[in-house]
C-alpha positions in Angstrom: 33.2 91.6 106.4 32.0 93.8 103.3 35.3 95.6 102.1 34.4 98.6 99.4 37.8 99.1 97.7 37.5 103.1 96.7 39.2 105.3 94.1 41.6 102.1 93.1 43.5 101.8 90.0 42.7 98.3 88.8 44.9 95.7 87.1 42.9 92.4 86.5 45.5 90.5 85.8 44.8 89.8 82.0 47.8 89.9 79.2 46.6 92.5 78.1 45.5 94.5 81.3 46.1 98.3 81.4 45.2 100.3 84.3 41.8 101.1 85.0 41.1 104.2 87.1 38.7 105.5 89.4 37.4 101.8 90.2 35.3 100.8 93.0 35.6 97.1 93.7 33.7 95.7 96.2 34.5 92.4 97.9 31.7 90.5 100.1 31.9 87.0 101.6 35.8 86.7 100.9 34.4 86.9 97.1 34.6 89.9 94.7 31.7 90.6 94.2 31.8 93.9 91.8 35.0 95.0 89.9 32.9 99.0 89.1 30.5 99.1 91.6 30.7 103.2 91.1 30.6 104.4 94.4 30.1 102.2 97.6 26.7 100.7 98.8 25.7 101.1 102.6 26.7 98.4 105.0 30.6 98.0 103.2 33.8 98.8 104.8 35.5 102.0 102.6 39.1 101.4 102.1 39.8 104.5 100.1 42.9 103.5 97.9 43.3 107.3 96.5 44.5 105.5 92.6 46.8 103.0 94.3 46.9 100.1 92.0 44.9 97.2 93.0 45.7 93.7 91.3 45.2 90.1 92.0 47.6 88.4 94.7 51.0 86.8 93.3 50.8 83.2 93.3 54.0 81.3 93.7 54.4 78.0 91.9 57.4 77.0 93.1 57.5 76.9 97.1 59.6 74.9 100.1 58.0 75.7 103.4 61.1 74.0 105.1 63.5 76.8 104.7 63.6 80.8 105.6 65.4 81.4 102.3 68.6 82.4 104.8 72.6 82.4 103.5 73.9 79.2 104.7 77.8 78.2 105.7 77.3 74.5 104.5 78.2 71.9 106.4 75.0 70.6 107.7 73.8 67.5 106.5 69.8 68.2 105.9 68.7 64.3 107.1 70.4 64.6 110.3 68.8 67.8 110.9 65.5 66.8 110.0 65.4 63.8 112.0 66.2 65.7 115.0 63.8 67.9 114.5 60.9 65.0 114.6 63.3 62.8 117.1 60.6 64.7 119.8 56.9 66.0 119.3 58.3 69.5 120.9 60.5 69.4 117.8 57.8 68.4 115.7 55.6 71.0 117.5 58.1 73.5 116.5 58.3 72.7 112.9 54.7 72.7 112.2 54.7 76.4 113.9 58.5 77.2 111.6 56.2 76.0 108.4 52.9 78.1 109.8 55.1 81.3 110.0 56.8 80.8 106.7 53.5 80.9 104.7 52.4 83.7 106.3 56.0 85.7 105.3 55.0 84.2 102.2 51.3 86.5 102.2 52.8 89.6 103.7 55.2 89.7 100.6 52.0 89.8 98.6 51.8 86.1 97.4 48.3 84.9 98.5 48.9 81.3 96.6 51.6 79.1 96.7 52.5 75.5 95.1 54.8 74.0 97.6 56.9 71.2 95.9 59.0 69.2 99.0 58.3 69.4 102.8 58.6 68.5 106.0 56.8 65.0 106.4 53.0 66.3 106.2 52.9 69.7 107.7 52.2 71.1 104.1 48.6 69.8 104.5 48.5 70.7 107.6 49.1 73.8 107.6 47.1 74.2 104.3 43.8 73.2 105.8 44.6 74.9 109.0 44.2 78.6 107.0 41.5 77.1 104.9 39.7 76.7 107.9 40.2 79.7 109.2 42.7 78.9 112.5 45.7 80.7 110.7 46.6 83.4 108.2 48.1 82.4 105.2 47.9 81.9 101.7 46.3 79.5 99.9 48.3 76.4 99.4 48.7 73.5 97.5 51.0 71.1 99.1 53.1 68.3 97.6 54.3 67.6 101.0 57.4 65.0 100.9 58.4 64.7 97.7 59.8 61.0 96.1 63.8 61.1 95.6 65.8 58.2 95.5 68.9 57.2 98.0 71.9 60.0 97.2 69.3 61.9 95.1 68.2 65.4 95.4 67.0 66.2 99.1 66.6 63.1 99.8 65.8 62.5 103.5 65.2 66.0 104.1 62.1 67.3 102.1 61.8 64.1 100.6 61.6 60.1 100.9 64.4 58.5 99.5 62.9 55.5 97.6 65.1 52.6 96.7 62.7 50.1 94.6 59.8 51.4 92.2 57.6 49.3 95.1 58.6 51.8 97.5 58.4 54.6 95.3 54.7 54.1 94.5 53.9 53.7 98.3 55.2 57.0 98.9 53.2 58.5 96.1 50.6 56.7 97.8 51.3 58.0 101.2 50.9 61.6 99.6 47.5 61.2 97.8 46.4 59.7 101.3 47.4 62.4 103.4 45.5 64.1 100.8 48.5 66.8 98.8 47.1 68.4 95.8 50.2 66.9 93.6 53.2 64.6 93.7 56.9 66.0 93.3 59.8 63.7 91.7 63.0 64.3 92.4 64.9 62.8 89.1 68.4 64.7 88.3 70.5 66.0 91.3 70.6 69.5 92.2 73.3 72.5 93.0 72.5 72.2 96.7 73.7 68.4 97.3 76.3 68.2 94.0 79.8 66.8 94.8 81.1 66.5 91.5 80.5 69.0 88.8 77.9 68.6 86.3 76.3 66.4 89.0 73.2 68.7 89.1 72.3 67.2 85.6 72.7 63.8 86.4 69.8 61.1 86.4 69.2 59.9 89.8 65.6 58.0 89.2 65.5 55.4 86.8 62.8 55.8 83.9 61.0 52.9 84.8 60.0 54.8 88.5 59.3 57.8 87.0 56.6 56.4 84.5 55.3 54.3 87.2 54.7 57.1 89.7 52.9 59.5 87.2 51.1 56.6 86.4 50.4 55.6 90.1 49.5 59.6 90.8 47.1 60.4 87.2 45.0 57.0 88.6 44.5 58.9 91.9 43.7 62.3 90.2 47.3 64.2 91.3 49.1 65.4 88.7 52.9 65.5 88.8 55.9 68.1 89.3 59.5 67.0 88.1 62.8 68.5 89.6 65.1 68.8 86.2 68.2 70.3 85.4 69.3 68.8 82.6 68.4 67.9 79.1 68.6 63.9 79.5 66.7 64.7 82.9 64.0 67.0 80.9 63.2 64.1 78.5 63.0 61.4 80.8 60.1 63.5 82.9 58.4 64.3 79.5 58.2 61.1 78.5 57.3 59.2 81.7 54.4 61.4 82.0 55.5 64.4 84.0 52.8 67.5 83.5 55.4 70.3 85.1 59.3 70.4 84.4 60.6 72.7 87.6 64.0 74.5 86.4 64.7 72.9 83.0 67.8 72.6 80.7 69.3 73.4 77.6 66.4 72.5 75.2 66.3 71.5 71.7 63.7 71.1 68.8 62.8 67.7 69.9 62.5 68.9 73.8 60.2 71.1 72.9 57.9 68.9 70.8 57.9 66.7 73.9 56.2 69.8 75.9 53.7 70.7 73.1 52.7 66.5 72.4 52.8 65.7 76.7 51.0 68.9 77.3 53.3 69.4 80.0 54.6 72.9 81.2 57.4 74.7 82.4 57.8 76.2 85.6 60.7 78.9 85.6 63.1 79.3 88.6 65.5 82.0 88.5 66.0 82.9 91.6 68.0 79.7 93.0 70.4 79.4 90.8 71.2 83.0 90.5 73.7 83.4 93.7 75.9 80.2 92.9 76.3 81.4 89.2 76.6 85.3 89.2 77.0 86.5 93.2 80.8 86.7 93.9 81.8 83.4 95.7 83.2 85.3 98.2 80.0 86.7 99.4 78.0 83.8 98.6 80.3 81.6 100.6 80.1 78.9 97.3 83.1 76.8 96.3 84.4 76.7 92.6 82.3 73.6 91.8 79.1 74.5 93.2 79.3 78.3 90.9 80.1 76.1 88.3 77.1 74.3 88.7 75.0 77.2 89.3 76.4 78.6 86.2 75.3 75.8 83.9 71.6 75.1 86.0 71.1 79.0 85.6 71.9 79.5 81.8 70.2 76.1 81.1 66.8 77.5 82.8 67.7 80.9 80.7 67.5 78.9 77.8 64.4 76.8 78.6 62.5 79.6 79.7 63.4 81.7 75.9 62.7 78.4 74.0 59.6 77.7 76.0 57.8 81.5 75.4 59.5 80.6 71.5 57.9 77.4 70.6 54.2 78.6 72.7 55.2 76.1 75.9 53.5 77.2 78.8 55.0 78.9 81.7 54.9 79.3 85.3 56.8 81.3 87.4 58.1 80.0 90.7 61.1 80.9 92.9 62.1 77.8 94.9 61.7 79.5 97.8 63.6 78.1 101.1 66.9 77.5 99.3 69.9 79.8 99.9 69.3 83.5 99.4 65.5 83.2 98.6 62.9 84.5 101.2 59.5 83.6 101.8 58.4 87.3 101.0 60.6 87.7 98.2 58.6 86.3 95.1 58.6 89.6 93.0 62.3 89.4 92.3 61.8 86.4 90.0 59.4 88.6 88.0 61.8 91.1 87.5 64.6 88.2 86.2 62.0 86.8 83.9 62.1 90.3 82.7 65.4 91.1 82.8 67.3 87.2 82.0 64.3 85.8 79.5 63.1 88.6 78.1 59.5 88.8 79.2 58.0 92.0 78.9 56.4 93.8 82.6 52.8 92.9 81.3 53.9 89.1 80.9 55.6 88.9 83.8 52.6 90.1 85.6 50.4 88.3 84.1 52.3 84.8 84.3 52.6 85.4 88.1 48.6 85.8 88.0 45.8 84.6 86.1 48.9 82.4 84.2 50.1 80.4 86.9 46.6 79.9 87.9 45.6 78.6 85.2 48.4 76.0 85.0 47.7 75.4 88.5 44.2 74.3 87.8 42.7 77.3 89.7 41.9 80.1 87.7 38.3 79.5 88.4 38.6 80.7 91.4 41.5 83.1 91.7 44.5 85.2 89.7 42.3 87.8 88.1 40.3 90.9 89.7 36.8 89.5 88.3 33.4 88.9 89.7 32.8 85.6 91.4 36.6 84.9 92.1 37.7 85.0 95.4 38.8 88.3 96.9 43.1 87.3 96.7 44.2 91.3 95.8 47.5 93.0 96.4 47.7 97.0 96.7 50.7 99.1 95.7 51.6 102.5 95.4 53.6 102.5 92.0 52.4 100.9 88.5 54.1 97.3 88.4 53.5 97.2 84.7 56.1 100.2 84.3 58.2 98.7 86.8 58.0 95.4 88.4 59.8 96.5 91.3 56.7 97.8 92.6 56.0 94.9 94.2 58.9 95.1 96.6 56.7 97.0 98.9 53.0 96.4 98.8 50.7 98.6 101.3 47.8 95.8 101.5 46.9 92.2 100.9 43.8 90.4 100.8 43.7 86.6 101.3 40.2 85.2 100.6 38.8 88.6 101.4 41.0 88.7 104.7 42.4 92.1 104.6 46.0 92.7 106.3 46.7 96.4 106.0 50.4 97.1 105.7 52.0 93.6 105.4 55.3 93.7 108.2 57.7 92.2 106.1 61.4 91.4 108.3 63.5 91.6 106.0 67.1 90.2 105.8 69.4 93.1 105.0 72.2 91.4 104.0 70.1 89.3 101.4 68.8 93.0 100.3 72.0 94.1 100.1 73.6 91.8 97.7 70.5 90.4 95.3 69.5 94.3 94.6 72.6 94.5 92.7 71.0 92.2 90.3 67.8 94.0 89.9 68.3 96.7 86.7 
C-alpha cells in the first residue's frame, strides 16, 4: 500500500526538530519514501492529516512481554507460576498468544519498537519474527528473551534462568544467541519486586567473575549486553565486566561516570517502576514499609543517574520496564513526561531520546526513529504539539508500523492505573 500523508505537521525526530507545516509525506513499500512530496502523486492512498502532527513511532528500550503492567496483591511466587503455565502446551499456547497481545497494546500506545529485556522462555523471538513476517501486528522487537540471574537473584525462574556456576551461566547466554535474541540481559543486584530485606535491591547477586565472562561469551557471538542495576557497587561491577547498557542505575559518582565515558557504555532511564513503591501512598499501592523504602532509594538513585548522566555527556535511553506493577504496555509516554518532570529534560529531549536517540543506542537508527527518506515508515499521529506538551502522546489518532497503518489505535485502558499515576503527571 502507497499511503500519501496530506496537510501534516512534521516532527522528524531530530534535537533540534520544530514543527514543519503543510508537509506531504509519502510512504511506499513500508518505506518513507518523501518527507515534502508537495501534493500527492496518483496511485497513493490520501490520509489527509488537516496539521495533525506527524512524528516517528516511540521506541521503548526497556520492555517485559510477560506482564500486563496490572496492580498486583503479592503473594504469588513468579516460578511457580511460570512453570505452570508451560507444565502443558495449552498453557504454553496461551502464553505465546498473552506475549502476542502485549506487543500489540504496546503499538496501539504509539510505540512501534521495543527492546524487551526478560521473558518467557523464547516467545520474545517468536513473537518477534512472527510480525516481521507479517502473521501478526506488532512492533518491531528486539528480544533478549530469558534473561541470566542467579539462584535468589532478581526474577530468577520467572523471566529468567537462574544460573548457579559461571559454566551454566555461559550456556544460557549461549542458549540465547542460539535461539537467535538480538542481546543478552544480566540480572546482577536484586530488585524492589523480590527484596526481603531493605536495601536488598542494591545488593550484588552475580559474582564479577560471571558477569565478565558472559559479556565476554555474548561480544564473541556479536550480542551486546544489558545489566539490571540498582546500586552504585552493582553499576561498577557491570561497567567494568563489560556491560554496554546499565538499566536503572544508582547514585553515581565522578569515578562512575568515567567508567560510562571509558566503557562506552550507556544508560537506559526507568522511571516509571520505581515511581508507585516510592511516591504512590502505600495504601493504594498495596506496598509494605520496606518495599517503599526500597522504591524510595531505587527511584532517587535513578534520579540521580539520569542528571549526572545528561551532566557528564553519558548517553541515554529511555525505557519503562514495562510489565511490572502499575506500568502498561500502552503506557510509554508517561516516562517521557518524568524524564521531564524528575530529571529535568526539556520536551524536545524527551522527544528526541524516545526517537532517533534510543535508536541510535539501539543500533537501529539506520533504519528507523526519524521521519527521513529511506527509513522505514514507523510514524505516530497526534492531535496536540508533544514538544509543548508531552502529554500529547496519551492519545495518538494513528500509527504506522513498517508502513502498516492502524487508524485510531483501541487502547483498553486500566482506569484505576489512570486514576492514580495522573496525579503524578504536572
Amino acid at each position: 500500500m502507497r499511503y500519501a500523508f496530506a496537510n501534516a505537521t512534521v516532527i522528524d525526530g531530530t534535537l533540534e526538530a520544530q514543527p514543519q507545516e503543510g508537509r506531504c509525506v509519502l510512504v511506499a513499500d513500508g518505506r518513507i519514501e518523501s518527507v515534502d512530496a508537495g501534493t500527492a502523486p496518483s496511485g497513493y492512498r490520501v490520509v489527509d492529516l488537516g496539521g495533525r502532527f506527524l512524528l516517528p513511532g516511540l521506541i521503548n528500550m526497556h520492555v517485559h512481554l510477560a506482564g500486563n503492567g496490572s496492580p498486583k496483591s503479592g503473594g504469588k511466587d513468579p516460578k511457580k507460576t511460570v512453570d505452570a503455565i508451560f507444565a502443558t502446551p495449552v498453557g504454553a499456547a496461551v502464553a505465546h498468544l498473552m506475549v502476542a497481545g502485549f506487543a500489540k497494546a504496546a503499538l496501539m500506545g504509539g510505540v512501534t519498537t521495543v527492546r524487551t529485556v526478560g521473558g518467557l522462555r523464547d516467545l520474545d523471538t517468536r513473537v518477534r519474527d512472527e510480525i516481521a513476517a507479517g502473521r501478526r501486528i506488532g512492533p518491531r522487537i528486539l528480544a533478549a528473551n530469558e534473561a541470566v540471574s542467579v539462584p535468589g537473584g532478581h526474577m530468577a525462574g520467572s523471566v529468567a534462568v537462574a544460573a548457579t556456576t559461571v559454566e551454566e551461566a555461559l550456556a544460557a547466554v549461549d542458549a540465547a544467541c542460539n535461539q537467535n535474541a538480538d542481546l543478552v540481559k544480566l540480572m546482577i543486584t536484586g530488585g524492589v519486586m523480590d527484596a526481603r530485606a531493605k536495601g536488598e535491591p542494591g545488593e550484588m547477586k552475580m559474582p564479577p567473575e560471571m558477569v565478565r565472562a558472559c559479556c565476554d561469551r555474548a561480544h564473541a557471538r556479536g550480542r551486546i549486553v544489558a545489566a539490571h542495576v540498582e546500586s552504585p557497587e552493582g553499576v561498577r561491577a557491570a561497567l567494568e565486566g563489560g556491560v554496554d547498557s546499565i538499566e536503572h542505575g544508582a547514585r553515581p559518582d565522578e569515578d562512575t561516570m568515567a567508567l560510562f565515558a571509558e566503557r562506552g557504555s550507556f544508560l537506559v532511564t526507568t522511571l516509571s517502576p520505581a515511581l508507585p513503591y516510592a511516591l504512590f501512598d502505600r495504601s493504594v499501592s498495596g506496598a509494605s514499609e520496606m518495599a517503599q523504602f526500597n522504591g524510595k532509594v531505587v527511584f532517587d538513585g535513578i534520579r540521580e543517574c539520569s542528571k549526572a548522566a545528561l551532566a557528564a555527556g553519558v548517553p541515554v535511553a529511555l525505557g519503562n520496564d514495562v510489565g511490572c506493577p502499575w506500568i502498561a504496555q500502552y503506557d510509554f509516554w508517561r516516562e517521557l513526561v518524568y524524564f521531564h518532570k524528575y530529571v529535568g529534560a526539556s520536551n524536545a529531549l524527551a522527544l528526541h531520546t524516545a526517537t532517533l536517540g534510543n535508536a541510535r543506542l539501539a543500533g537501529i537508527d539506520r533504519v528507523t526513529g526519524s521521519v527521513e527518506e529511506g527509513k522505514d515508515a514507523d510514524l505516530v499521529v497526534c492531535a496536540r504539539n508533544p514538544l509543548e506538551d508531552l502529554k500529547a502522546l496519551r492519545e495518538v489518532d494513528m500509527v504506522m508500523a513498517r508502513g502498516i497503518l492502524v487508524r485510531h489505535p483501541h487502547v483498553r485502558r486500566n482506569a484505576l492505573l489512570d486514576r492514580e499515576l495522573d496525579k503524578f503527571l504536572d
